[in-house]
C-alpha distance (Angstrom), angle and dihedral (degrees) to the residues before:
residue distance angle dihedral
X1 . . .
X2 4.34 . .
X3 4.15 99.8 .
X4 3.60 107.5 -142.7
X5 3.53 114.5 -111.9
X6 4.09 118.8 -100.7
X7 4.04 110.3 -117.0
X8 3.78 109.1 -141.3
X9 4.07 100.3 -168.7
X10 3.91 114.1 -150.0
X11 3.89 112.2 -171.4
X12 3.69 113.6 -150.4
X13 3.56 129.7 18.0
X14 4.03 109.7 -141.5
X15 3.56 123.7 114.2
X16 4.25 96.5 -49.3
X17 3.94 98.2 38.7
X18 4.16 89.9 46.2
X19 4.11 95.1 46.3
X20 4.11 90.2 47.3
X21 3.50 89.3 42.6
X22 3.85 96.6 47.0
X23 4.15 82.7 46.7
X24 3.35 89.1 55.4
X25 3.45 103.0 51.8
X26 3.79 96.1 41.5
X27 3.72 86.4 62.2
X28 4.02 137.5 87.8
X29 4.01 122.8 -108.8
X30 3.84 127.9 -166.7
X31 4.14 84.0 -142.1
X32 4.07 134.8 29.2
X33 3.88 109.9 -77.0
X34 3.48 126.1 -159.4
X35 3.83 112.3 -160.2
X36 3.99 111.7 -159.8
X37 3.81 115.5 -158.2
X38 3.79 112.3 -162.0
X39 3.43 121.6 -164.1
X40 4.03 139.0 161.0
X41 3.87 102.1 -159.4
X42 4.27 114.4 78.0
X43 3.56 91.8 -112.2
X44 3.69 131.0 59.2
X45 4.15 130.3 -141.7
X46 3.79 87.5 29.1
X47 3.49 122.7 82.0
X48 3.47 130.7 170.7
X49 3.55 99.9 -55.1
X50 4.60 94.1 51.0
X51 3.94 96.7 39.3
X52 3.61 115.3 123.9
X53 3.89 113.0 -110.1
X54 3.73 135.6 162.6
X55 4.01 98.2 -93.3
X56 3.31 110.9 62.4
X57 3.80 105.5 -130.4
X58 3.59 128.3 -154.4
X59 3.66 129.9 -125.7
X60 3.64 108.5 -126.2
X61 4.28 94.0 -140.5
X62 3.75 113.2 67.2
X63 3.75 111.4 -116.9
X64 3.82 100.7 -100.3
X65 3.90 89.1 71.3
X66 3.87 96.8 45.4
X67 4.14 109.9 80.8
X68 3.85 119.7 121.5
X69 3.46 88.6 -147.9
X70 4.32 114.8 84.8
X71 3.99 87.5 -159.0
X72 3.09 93.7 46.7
X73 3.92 110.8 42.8
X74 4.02 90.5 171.2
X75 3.17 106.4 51.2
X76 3.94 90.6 109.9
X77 3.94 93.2 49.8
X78 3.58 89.6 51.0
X79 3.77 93.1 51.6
X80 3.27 90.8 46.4
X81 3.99 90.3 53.8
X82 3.70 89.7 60.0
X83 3.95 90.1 64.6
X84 3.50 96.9 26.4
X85 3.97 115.9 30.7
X86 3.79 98.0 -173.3
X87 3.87 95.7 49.4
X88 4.08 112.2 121.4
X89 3.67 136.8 -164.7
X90 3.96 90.4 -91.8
X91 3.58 98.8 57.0
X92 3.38 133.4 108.7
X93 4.17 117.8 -137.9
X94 3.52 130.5 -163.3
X95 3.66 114.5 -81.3
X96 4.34 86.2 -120.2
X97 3.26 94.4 59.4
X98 3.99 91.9 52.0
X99 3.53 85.0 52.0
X100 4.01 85.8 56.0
X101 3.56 85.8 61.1
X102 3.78 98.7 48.8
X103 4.11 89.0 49.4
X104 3.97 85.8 41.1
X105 4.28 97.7 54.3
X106 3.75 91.7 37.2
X107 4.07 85.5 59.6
X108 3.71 96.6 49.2
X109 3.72 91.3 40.5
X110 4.11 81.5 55.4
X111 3.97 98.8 43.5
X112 3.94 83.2 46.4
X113 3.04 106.6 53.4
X114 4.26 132.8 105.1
X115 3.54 118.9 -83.0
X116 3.69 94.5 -111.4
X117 3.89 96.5 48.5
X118 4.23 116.4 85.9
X119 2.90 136.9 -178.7
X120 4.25 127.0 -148.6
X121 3.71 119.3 -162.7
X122 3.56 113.9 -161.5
X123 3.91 138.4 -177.6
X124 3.66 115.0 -134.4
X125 3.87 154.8 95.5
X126 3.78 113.9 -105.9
X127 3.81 98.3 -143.7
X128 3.99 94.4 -176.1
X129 4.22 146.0 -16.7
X130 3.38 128.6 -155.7
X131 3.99 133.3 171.4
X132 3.46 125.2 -90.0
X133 3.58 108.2 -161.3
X134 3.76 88.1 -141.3
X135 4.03 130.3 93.3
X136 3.81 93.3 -63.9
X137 3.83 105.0 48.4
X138 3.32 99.2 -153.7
X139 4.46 138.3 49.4
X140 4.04 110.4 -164.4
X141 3.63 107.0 -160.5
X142 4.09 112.5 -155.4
X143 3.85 125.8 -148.6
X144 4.08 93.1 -103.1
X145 3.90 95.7 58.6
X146 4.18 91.9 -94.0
X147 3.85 119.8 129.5
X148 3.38 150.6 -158.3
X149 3.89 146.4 -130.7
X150 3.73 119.0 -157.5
X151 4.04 140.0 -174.6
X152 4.20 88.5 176.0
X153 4.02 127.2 12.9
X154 3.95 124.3 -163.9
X155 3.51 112.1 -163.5
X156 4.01 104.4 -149.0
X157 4.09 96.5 168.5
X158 3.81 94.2 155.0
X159 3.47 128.4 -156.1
X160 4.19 114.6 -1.5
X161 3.74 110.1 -136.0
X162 4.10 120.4 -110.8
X163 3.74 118.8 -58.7
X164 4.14 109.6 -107.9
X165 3.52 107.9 -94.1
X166 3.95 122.8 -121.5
X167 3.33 108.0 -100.6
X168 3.98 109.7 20.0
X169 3.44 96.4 100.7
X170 3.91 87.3 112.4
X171 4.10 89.5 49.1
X172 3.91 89.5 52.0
X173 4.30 101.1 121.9
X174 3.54 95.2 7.5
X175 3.69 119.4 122.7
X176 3.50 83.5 -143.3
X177 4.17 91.1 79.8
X178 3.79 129.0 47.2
X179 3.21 103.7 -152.6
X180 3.93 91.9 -179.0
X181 3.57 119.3 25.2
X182 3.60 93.3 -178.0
X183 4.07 100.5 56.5
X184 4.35 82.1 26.4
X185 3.27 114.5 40.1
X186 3.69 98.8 -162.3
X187 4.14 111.5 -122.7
X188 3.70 108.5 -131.9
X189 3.75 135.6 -162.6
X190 3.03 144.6 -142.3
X191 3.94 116.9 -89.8
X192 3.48 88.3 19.3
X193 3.76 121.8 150.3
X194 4.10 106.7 -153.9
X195 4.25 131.9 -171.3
X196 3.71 109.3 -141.9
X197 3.97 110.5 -157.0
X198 3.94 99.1 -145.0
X199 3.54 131.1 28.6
X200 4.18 96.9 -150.0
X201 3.95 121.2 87.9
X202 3.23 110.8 -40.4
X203 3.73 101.6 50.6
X204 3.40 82.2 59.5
X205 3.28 100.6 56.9
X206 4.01 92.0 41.3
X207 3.62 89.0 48.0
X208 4.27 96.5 48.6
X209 3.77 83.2 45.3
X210 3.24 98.2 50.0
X211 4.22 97.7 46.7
X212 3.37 85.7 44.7
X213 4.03 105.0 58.1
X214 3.69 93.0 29.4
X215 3.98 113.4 108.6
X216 3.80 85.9 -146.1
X217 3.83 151.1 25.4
X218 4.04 109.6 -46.8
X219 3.91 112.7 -158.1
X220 3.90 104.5 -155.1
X221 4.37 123.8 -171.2
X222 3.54 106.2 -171.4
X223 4.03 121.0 -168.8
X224 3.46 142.3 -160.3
X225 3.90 132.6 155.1
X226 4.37 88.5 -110.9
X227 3.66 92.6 17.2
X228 3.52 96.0 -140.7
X229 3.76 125.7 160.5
X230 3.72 129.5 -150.7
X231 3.61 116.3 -94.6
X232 3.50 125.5 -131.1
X233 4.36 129.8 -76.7
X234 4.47 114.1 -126.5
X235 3.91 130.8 -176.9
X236 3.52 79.8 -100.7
X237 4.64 111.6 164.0
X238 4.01 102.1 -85.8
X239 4.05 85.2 -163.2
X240 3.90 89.8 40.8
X241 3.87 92.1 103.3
X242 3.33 104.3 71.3
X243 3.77 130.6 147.6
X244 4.27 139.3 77.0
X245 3.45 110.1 -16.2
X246 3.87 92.0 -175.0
X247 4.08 90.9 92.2
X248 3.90 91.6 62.3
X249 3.91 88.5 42.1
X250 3.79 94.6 51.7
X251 3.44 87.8 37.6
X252 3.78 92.9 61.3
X253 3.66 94.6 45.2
X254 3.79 86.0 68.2
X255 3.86 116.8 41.5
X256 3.86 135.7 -34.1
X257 3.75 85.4 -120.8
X258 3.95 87.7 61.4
X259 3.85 88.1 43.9
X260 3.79 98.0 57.3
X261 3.99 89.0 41.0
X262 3.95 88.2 60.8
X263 3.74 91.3 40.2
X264 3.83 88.6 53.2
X265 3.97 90.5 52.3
X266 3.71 94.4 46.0
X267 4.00 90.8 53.3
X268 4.03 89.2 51.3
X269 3.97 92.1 51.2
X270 4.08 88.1 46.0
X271 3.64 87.5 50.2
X272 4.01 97.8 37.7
X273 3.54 82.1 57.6
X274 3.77 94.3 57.5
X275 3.98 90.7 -101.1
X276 3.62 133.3 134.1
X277 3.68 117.9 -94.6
X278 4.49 84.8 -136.7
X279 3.73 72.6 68.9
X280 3.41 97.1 76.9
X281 3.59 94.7 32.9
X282 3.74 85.6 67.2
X283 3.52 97.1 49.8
X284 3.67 96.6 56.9
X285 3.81 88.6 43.0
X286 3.75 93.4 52.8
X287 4.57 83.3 50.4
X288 3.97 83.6 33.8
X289 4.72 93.6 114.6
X290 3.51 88.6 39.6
X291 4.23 93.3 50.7
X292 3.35 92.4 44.6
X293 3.77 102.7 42.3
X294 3.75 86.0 57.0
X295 3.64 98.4 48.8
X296 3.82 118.2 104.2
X297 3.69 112.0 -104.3
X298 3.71 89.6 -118.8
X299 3.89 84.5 48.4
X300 3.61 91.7 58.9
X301 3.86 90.3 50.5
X302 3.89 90.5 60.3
X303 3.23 95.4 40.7
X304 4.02 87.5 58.2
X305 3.63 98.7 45.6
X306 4.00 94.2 49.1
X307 3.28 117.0 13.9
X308 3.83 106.2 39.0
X309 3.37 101.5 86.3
X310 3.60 97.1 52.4
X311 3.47 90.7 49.4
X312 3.79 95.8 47.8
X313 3.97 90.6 51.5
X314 3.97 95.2 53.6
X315 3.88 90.1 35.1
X316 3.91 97.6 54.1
X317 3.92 111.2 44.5
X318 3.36 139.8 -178.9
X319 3.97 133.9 -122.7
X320 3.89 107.6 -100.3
X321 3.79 87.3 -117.7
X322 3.70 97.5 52.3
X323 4.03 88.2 50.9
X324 3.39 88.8 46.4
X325 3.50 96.5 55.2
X326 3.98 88.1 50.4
X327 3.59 95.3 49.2
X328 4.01 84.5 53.1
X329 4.02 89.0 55.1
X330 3.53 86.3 56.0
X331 3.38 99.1 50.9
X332 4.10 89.9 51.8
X333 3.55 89.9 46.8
X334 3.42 92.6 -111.1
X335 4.04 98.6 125.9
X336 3.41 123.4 37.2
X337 3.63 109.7 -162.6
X338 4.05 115.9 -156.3
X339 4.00 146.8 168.2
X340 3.73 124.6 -137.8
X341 3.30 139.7 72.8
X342 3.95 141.0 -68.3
X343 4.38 113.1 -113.1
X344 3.63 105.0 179.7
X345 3.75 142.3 -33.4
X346 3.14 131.7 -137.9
X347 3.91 133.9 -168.0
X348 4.18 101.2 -135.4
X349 3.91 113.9 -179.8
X350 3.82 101.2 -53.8
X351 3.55 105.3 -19.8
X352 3.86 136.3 56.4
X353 4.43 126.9 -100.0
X354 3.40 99.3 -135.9
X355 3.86 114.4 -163.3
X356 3.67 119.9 -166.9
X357 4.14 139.0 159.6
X358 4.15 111.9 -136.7
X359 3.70 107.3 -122.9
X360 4.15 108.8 -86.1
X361 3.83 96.2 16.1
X362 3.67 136.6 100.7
X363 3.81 93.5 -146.9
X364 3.60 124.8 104.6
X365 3.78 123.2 -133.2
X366 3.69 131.0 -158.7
X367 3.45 128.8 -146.8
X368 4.53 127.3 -171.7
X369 3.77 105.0 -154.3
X370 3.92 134.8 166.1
X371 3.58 98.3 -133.8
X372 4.15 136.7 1.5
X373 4.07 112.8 -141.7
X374 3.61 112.4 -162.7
X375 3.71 102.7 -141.3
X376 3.87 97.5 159.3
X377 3.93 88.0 118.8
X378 3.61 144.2 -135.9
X379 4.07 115.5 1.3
X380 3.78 99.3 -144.9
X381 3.82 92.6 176.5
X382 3.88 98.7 110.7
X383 4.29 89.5 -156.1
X384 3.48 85.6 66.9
X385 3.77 100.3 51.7
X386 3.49 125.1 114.6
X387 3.54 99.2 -166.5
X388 3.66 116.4 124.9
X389 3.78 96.1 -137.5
X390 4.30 93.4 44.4
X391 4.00 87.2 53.9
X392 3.74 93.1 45.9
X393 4.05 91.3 53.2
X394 3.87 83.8 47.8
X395 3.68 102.7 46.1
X396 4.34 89.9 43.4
X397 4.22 82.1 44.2
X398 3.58 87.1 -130.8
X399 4.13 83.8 126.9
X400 3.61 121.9 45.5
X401 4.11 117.5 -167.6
X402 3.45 117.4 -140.3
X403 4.17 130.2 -103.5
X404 4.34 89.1 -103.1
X405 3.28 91.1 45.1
X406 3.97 89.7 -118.2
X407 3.39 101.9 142.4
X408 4.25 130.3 -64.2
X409 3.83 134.0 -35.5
X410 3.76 110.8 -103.5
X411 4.17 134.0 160.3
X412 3.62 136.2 -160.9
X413 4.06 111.3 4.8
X414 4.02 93.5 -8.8
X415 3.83 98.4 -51.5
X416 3.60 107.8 172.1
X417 3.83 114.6 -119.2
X418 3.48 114.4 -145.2
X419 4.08 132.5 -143.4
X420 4.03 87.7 -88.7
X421 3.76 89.3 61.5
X422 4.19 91.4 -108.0
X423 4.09 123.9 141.5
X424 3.84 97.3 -137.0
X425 3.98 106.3 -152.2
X426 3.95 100.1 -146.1
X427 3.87 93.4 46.8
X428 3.34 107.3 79.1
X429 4.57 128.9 176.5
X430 3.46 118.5 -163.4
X431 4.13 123.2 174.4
X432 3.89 141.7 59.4
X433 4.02 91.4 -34.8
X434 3.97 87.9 76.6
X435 3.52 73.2 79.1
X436 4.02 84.4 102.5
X437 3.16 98.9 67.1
X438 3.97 112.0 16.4
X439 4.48 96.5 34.5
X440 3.63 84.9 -151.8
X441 3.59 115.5 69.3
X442 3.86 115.1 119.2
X443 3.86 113.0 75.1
X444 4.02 116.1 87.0
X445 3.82 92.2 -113.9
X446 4.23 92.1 64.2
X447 3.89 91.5 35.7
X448 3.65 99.2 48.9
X449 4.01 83.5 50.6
X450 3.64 95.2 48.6
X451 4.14 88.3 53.8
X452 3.64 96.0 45.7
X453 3.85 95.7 52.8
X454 4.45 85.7 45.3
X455 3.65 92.7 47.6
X456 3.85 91.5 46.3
X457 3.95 85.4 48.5
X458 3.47 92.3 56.8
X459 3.28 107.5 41.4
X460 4.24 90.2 61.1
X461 3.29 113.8 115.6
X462 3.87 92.6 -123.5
X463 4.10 141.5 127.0
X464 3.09 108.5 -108.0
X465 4.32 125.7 -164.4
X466 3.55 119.6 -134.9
X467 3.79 94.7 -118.7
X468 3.74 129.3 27.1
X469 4.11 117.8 -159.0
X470 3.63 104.5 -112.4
X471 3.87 119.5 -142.4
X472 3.45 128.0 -136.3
């Protein structure tokens, strides 16, 4: 008797849908497999963050630290060699041609792969899933009336878009205000004076983008409550920081005041040792789940309302030419960098009232710009999403966001927790929304380990329940 094949639905195809679904297929199965690989954008293994677009943006990780492949951790360089011969580990390569890569491994993962193992690329917007209570759990329905049967679905949704800023509700429609640069990249001209809403990555790519393919002189204000910008990447020694990591974990398990006090002594031995201070920022990254799962949840609150930012600034960094070109800006007066926080805006005539209150200071500022960009970043808090597919998960309670609103509840290799606090074990999440429960979930090294260990899990030949009690 022919078994029918087992469906394992993956929806979205950027960098976390492609790398499970090239795991999956490079693996062996006791029965056919069909793996599905849903994704709205024309072109698969890309996503947002790999399409091609007119500026060509950086990645912030030089290319030795890039491959999808653990046993193989340059793969990416050597790719990159092919179409660039002099390119080393250090440098840092458009974001397009990454997303070469990506399209490049999920083809030879497909050519590859065992006869009985298949994979289905499909356009499309999964609007909603629900169970079934039949033989395929779950029905995906997509935006164009099409749907789906599934025995396993991995949720690979990527990177939310920013949270709606306080305030804009009078910007909302008006080519005036980017509310996205990612899905909108906002169309400058020339002359233009613009307000940037986040001084961290992205307004520096929207602001180096925006110099760049403007005819003339750009004026750029960018804003942030601390007004901090990113500092730059070295070839500093990723195994430099090596030692007893059992004074950051005890540390954690007893305040995040203790935790940044032990993080502040193991950056002055790095550096007393003629280290790099990114170092130690790499150490704790690398312990990063297990800090933060043993931080009190009050802890964890603290550490978000103070020490976040600083964190984030030293965490994410920039390519020395990209900060260099910022630092250039300032110099011609063409980015103002400055802490505080937006009042009001106001559309006046064909430009934008922008009120806003310097950091420390009672006084109230005003600012007449052409357009506001909100670069503040992803919005990972899934009760804020207006995404018809996050709603539907939350509404059903197959999803369940998480106490910080950080992202969504999830066990054992990204198994969805739903509102009735159980790990389902054919639901799976996988992308920067682990963020919950692991903090550090967003760079390629900690997502491409986070697929492996899911597409291993699914490819055992085991019996699996519907529902698995969670533990606190």
């Amino acid at each position: 008797m022919t078994q029918l094949p087992r469906t394992i639905v993956i929806v979205g195809a950027g960098f976390s849908g492609a790398v499970v679904a090239a795991n999956l297929l490079r693996l062996s199965y006791w029965r056919p497999v069909h793996v599905v690989l849903v994704e709205r954008a024309r072109r698969m293994a890309r996503g947002a963050a790999y399409a091609e677009t007119p500026h060509p943006y950086l990645l912030n990780v030089p290319a030795g630290r890039m491959s999808v492949n653990s046993r193989a951790p340059l793969e990416f360089l050597k790719f990159a060699q092919q179409r660039l011969p002099t390119t080393t580990a250090e440098d840092f390569l458009p974001r397009s041609l990454y997303g070469e890569y990506l399209e490049s491994s999920l083809l030879d993962a497909e050519l590859s792969s065992p006869s009985h193992v298949r994979l289905v690329r499909m356009q499309g917007d999964v609007r909603s899933i629900e169970r079934t209570g039949g033989t395929s759990p779950f029905r995906l329905q997509l935006d164009d009336g099409r749907t789906l049967t599934a025995d396993d679905v991995v949720l690979a949704l990527g990177n939310p878009p920013p949270g709606r800023l306080p305030g804009t509700e009078a910007l909302l429609g008006s080519p005036r205000y980017v509310e996205d640069p990612w899905s909108s990249p906002p169309q400058l001209q020339a002359g233009e004076t613009m307000l940037v809403i986040g001084t961290g990555l992205s307004m520096a790519d929207t602001v180096i983008a925006g110099t760049d393919t403007a005819q003339d002189k750009v004026v750029f204000h960018a804003i942030s409550r601390h007004g901090l910008v990113p500092p730059s990447q070295t070839a500093f020694r990723h195994a430099g920081c090596e030692g007893d990591s059992s004074a950051l974990l005890r540390a954690a398990s007893f305040s995040a005041r203790r935790l940044v006090r032990s993080v502040r002594e193991l950056t002055e031995d790095v550096q007393r040792r003629g280290g790099d201070w990114r170092e130690a920022v790499t150490c704790v990254r690398n312990l990063a789940p297990a800090l933060w799962q043993r931080l009190p949840t009050r802890e964890r609150r603290r550490f978000l309302r103070h020490v976040r930012p600083y964190w984030d600034i030293h965490r994410h960094r920039l390519p020395q030419q990209t900060l260099a070109k910022l630092e250039q800006l300032r110099r011609q007066d063409s980015l103002h960098v400055h802490a505080g926080r937006i009042v009001s805006f106001e559309l006046v005539g064909a430009g934008v009232r922008v009120s806003w209150r310097p950091r420390g200071t009672d006084e109230v500022r005003t600012l007449l710009v052409n357009r506001v960009i909100n670069c503040t970043g992803a919005d990972y808090n899934p009760t804020r999403s207006r995404d018809p597919l996050m709603r539907s998960l939350l509404t059903q309670g197959l999803a369940a966001p998480d106490g910080l609103g950080l992202g969504l509840r999830t066990g054992t290799h990204g198994a969805l927790i739903d509102s009735r606090g159980r790990a389902a074990n054919n639901l799976y999440y996988i992308g920067p929304m682990l963020r919950a429960d692991h903090w550090e979930c967003t760079a390629a090294q900690e997502l491409r380990g986070h697929a492996e260990r899911l597409a291993h899990h699914l490819a055992t030949p085991a019996v699996k329940p519907m529902f698995a009690v969670q533990r606190a």
